[in-house]
C-alpha positions in Angstrom: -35.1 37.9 -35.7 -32.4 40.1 -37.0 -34.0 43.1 -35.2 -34.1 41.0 -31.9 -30.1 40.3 -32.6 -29.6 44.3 -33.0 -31.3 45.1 -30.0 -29.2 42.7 -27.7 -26.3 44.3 -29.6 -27.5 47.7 -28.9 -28.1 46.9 -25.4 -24.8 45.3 -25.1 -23.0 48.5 -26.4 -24.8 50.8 -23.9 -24.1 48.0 -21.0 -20.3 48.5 -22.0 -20.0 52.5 -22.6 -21.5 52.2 -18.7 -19.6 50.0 -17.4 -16.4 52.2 -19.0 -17.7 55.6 -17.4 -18.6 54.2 -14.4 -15.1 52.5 -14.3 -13.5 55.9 -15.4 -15.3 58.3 -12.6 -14.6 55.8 -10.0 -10.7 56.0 -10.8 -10.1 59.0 -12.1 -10.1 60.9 -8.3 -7.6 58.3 -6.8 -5.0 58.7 -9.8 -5.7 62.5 -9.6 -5.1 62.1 -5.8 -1.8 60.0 -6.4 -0.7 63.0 -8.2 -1.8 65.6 -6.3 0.5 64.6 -3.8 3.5 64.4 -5.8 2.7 68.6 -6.7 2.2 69.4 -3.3 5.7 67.8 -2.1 7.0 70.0 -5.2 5.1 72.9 -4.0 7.5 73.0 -0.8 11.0 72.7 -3.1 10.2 74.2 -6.1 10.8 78.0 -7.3 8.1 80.4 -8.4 8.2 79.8 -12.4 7.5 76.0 -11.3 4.7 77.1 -9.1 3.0 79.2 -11.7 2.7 76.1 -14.2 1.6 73.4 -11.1 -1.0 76.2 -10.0 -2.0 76.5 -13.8 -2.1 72.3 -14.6 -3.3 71.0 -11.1 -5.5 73.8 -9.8 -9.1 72.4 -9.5 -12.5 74.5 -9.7 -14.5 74.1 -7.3 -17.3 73.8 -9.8 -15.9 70.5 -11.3 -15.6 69.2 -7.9 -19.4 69.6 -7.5 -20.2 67.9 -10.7 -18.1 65.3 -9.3 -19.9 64.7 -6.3 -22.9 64.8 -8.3 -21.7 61.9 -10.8 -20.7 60.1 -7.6 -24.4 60.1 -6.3 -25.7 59.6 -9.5 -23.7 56.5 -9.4 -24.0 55.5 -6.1 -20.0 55.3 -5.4 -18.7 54.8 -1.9 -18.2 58.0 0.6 -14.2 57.1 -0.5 -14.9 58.6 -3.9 -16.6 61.4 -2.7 -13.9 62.1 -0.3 -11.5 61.5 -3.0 -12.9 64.2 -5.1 -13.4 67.0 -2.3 -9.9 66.3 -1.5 -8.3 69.4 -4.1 -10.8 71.5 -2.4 -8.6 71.7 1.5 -5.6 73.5 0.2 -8.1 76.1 -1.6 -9.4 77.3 1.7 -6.1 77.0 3.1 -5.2 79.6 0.6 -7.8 81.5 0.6 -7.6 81.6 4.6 -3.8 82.7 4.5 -4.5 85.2 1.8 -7.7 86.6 3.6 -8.2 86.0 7.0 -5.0 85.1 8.9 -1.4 84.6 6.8 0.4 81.0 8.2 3.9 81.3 9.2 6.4 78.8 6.7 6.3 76.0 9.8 2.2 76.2 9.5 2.6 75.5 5.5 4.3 72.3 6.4 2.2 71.2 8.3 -0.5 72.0 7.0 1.3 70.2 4.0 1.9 66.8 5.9 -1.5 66.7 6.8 -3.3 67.2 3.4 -0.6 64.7 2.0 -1.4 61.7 5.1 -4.5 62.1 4.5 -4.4 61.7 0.8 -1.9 58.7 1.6 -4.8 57.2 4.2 -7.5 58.1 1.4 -5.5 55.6 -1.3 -5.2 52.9 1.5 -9.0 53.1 1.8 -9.3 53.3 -1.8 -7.0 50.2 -2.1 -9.0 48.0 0.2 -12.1 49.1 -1.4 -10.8 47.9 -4.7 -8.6 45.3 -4.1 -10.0 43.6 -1.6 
């Protein structure tokens, strides 16, 4: 009996460090994404010391993204999540397209800006209705 009772305590545990990492994984993209657009509005104001320490705190390997995506299947999240963890990757191939291939004049930037930061905004609406209601 008291091996039965350690089992469904056991099995309890486990039912609760899931329910926690699966809680975790399924936020963590939308608080990252609320934040994310707070540094890109600083990227347009701030000088380049500032830069140097967003780029170094907020930058986002493309790697991790992957193993993202790859929890988000595991745990059969919404296409929301996934979309809210490829997110960090558009301004990375906006960079690497103006440092490479073709440079964007200052007006391109903000715009290119105001769209990565609506569609984060639009993103956390979704995310919001997916949650919430």
């Amino acid at each position: 009996m008291a091996n039965r009772d350690n089992d469904i305590n056991t099995l309890k545990d486990l039912i609760h460090k899931l329910r926690s990492i699966t809680l975790a994984v399924q936020v963590i993209p939308f608080v990252y994404t609320i934040i994310y657009i707070g540094v890109l509005v600083a990227y347009i104001y701030a000088r380049e010391p500032v830069l140097v320490v967003l780029d170094t705190l907020f930058y986002v390997s493309p790697l991790l993204i992957c193993l993202l995506l790859v929890e988000s299947r595991i745990l059969e999240l919404c296409k929301w999540h996934k979309m809210a963890c490829v997110l960090p990757t558009i301004p990375q191939i906006a960079n690497l397209t103006d440092s490479f291939v073709w440079e964007f004049p200052v007006s391109g930037v903000y715009v290119f800006n105001l769209i990565i930061i609506t569609t984060a905004v639009l993103l956390l609406v979704a995310a919001y209705n997916v949650f919430f209601t």
